[in-house]
C-alpha positions in Angstrom: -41.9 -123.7 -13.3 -39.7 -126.6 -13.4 -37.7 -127.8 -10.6 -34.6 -129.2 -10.5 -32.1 -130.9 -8.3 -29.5 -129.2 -8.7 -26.6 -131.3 -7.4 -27.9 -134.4 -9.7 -27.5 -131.9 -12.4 -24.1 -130.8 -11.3 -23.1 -134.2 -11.8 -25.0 -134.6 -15.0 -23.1 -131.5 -16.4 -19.9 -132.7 -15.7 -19.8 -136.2 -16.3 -20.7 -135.8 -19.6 -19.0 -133.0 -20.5 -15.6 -132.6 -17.6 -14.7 -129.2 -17.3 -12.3 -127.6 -20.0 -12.2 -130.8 -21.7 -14.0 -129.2 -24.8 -10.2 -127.7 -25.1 -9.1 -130.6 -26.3 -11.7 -132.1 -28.3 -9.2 -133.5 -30.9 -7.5 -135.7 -28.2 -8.2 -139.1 -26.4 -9.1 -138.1 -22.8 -6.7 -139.1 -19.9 -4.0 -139.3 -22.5 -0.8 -136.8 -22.0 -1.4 -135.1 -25.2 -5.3 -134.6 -23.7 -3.6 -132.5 -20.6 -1.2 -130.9 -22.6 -3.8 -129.5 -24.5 -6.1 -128.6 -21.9 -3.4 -126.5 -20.1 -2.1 -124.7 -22.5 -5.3 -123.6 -23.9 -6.1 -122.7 -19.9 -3.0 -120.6 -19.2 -2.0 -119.3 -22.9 -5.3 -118.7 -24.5 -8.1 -118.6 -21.8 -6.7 -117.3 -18.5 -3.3 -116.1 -18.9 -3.6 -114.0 -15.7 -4.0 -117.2 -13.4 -0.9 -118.3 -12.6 0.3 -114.1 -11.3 -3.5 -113.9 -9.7 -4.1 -116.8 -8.1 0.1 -117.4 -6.8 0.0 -121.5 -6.8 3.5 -121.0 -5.8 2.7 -120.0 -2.6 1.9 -122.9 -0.7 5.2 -124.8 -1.2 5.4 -127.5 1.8 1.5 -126.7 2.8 -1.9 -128.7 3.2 -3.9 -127.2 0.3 -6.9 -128.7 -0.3 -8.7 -128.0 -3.6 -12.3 -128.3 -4.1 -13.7 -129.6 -8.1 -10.3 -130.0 -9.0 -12.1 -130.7 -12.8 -8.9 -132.3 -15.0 -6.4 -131.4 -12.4 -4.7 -128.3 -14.5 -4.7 -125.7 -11.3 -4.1 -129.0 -9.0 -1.2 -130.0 -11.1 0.5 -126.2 -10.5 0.3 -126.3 -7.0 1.7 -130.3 -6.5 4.6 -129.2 -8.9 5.2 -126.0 -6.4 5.4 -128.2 -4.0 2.0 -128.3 -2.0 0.7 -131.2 -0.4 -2.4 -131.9 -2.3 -5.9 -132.9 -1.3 -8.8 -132.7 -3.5 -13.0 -133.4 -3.1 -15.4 -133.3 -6.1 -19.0 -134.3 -6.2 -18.4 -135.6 -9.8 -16.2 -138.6 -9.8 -15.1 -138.0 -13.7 -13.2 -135.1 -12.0 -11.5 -137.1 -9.8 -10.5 -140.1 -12.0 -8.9 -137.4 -14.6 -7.5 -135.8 -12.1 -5.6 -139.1 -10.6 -5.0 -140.0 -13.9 -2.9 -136.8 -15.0 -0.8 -137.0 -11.3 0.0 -140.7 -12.1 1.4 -139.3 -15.7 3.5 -136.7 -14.3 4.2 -138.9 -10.4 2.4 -136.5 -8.5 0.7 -137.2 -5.5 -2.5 -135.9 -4.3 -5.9 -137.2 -2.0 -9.0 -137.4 -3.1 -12.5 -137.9 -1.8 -15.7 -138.2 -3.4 -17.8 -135.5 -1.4 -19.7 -132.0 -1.3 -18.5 -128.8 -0.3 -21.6 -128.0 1.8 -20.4 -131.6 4.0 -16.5 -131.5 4.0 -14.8 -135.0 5.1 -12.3 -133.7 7.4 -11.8 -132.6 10.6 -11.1 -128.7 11.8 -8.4 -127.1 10.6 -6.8 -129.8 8.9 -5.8 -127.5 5.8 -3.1 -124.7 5.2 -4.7 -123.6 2.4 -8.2 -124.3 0.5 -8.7 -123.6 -3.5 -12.1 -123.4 -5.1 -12.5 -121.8 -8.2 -15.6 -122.0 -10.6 -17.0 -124.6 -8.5 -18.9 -122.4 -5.0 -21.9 -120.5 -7.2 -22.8 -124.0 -8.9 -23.9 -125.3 -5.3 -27.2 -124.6 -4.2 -26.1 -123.2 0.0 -22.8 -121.2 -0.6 -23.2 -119.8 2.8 -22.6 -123.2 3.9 -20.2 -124.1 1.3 -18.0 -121.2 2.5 -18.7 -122.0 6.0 -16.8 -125.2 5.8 -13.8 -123.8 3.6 -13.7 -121.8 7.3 -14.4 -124.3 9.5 -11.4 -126.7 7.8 -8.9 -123.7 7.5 -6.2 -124.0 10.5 -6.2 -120.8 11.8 -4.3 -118.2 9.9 -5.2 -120.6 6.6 -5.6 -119.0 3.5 -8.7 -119.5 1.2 -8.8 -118.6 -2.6 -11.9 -118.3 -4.3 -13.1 -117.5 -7.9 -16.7 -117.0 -8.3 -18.6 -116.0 -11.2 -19.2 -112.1 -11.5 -22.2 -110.1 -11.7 -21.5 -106.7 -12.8 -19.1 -108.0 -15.6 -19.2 -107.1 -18.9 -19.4 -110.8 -20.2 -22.9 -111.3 -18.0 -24.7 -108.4 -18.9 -23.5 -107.9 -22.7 -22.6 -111.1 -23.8 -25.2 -113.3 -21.7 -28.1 -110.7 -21.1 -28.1 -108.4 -23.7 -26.6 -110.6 -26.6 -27.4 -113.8 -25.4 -31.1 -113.0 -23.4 -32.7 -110.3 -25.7 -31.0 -109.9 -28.7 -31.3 -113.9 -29.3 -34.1 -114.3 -27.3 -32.6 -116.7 -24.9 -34.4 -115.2 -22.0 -37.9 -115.5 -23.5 -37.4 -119.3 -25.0 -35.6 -120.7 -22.3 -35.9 -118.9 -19.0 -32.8 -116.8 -16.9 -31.8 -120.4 -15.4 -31.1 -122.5 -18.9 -29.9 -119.2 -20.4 -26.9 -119.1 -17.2 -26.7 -122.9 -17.4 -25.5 -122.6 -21.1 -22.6 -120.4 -19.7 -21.1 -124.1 -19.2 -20.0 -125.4 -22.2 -21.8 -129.2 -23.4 -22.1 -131.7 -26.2 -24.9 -132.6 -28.1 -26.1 -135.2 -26.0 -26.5 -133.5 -22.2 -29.4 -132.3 -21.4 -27.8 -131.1 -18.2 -29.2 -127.7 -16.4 -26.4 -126.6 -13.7 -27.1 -124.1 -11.5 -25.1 -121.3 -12.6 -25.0 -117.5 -9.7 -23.5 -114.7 -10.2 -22.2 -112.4 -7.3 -21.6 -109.3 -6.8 -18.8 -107.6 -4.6 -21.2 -106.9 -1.7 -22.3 -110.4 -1.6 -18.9 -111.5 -1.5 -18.4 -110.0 1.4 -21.1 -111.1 3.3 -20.4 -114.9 2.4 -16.6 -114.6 3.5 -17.8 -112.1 7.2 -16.4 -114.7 9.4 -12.8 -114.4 7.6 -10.7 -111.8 9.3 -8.9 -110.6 6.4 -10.6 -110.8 3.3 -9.8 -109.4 -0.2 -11.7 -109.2 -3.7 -10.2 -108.1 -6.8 -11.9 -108.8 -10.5 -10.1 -110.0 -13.6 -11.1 -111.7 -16.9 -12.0 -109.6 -19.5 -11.9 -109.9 -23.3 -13.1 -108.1 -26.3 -15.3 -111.2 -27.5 -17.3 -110.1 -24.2 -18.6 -106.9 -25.4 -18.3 -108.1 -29.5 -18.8 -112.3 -29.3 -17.9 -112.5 -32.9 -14.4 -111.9 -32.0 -12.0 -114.4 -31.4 -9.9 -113.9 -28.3 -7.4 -111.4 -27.4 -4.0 -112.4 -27.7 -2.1 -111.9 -24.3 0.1 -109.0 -25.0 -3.1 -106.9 -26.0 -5.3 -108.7 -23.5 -2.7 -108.0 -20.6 -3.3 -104.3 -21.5 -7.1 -104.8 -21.7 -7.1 -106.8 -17.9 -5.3 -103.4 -16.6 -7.8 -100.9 -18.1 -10.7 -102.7 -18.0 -10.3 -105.7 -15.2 -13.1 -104.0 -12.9 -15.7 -105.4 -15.5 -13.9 -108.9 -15.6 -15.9 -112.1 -15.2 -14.6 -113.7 -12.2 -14.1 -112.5 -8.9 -11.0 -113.7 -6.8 -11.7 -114.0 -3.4 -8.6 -114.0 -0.8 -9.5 -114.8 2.8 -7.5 -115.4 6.0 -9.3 -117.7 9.0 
């Protein structure tokens, strides 16, 4: 069985390949035209539901710190909402795109070059702390979370978007599709198969470690919060039928209202 470190491969991943770049293949990257195309594609095509769901609004005049920031597109929402904006990533590409698009625009944001599981700042420095996609790609989430709580001020808000188990995207697309169908489980093992969730060029031969969690585990993970809340969204037709293309919004806002339980990411809301 092979083994693998999985933070050098975290960095391997997205070095090569920065996360939602492949969005805007067509464009120079770091160039305005590069974001523009990035987050459009993120909020118009991919995730319409994020900016409702995930309310970057709603930190105006607060400490929010955001951890794997990737190309800055959620980072950039809550700077222009008026958060004050910090931001840690274990892959510096994320962090030199992401300086580079608040420079375009004359934002301001913080950023250190560190890991979740050893946050750089002292207790309770932060108002608010942002992580999503990035917790179930490190190898000790229970200590991931535990320092999203231990960096909280009391009464802080944490929002968290982690990959979901019982979703109809993991067990149709990736498993069944993907795993038997394909025979992606058999030629490459369950790890590769998840890792391939990520998109990547040609030339990677990155191997990120890739969980998926259920609602019960959630809840474990986030026990020292004392308010805590989990609701699922994400969910598109090309999940159950990948030869489709993707929804557009005024069919898939109908399809995240009937059929959001089976959605692909978990959104985690938790008060310290």
């Amino acid at each position: 069985m092979t083994r693998f470190d999985d933070k050098l491969e975290t960095q391997k991943q997205w070095t090569t390949d920065p996360c939602g770049a492949n969005t805007a293949a067509d464009f120079e990257p770091g160039t305005p035209a590069f974001f523009a195309k990035v987050e459009s594609y993120r909020y118009d095509v991919y995730a319409p539901w994020m900016p409702e769901v995930l309310g970057f609004s709603s930190f105006r005049g607060q400490r929010v710190l955001e951890i794997g920031p990737g190309l800055g597109s959620d980072h950039a929402r809550f700077a222009r909402s008026g958060a004050r904006m910090f931001a840690v990533d274990l892959t510096l590409r994320h962090l030199e795109l992401t300086q580079r698009r608040f420079r375009l625009e004359g934002l301001t944001t913080r950023v250190a070059h560190a890991d979740v599981e050893d946050l750089p700042f002292r207790d309770g420095a932060f108002d608010g702390v942002y992580a999503f996609g990035v917790i179930h790609h490190t190898p000790h989430m229970a200590r991931a979370i535990g320092e999203i709580h231990r960096v909280l001020r009391p009464g802080g808000r944490a929002i968290v978007g982690l990959y979901h188990r019982n979703s109809a995207f993991f067990w149709i697309y990736t498993i069944v599709v993907r795993g038997i169908v394909y025979g992606g489980l058999y030629r490459k093992g369950y790890r590769r198969l998840l890792s391939e969730i990520e998109p990547r060029s040609t030339t990677s031969d990155a191997v990120p470690l890739v969980r998926v969690l259920t609602r019960r585990r959630c809840r474990q993970l986030f026990a020292a919060f004392a308010g805590l809340g989990i609701r699922t969204v994400h969910i598109d037709v090309s999940h159950v039928w990948p030869s489709l293309p993707a929804t557009p919004w005024k069919w898939r806002h109908l399809l995240e209202r009937v059929a959001g339980r089976w959605g692909w990411y978990l959104i985690v809301t938790a008060r310290k």
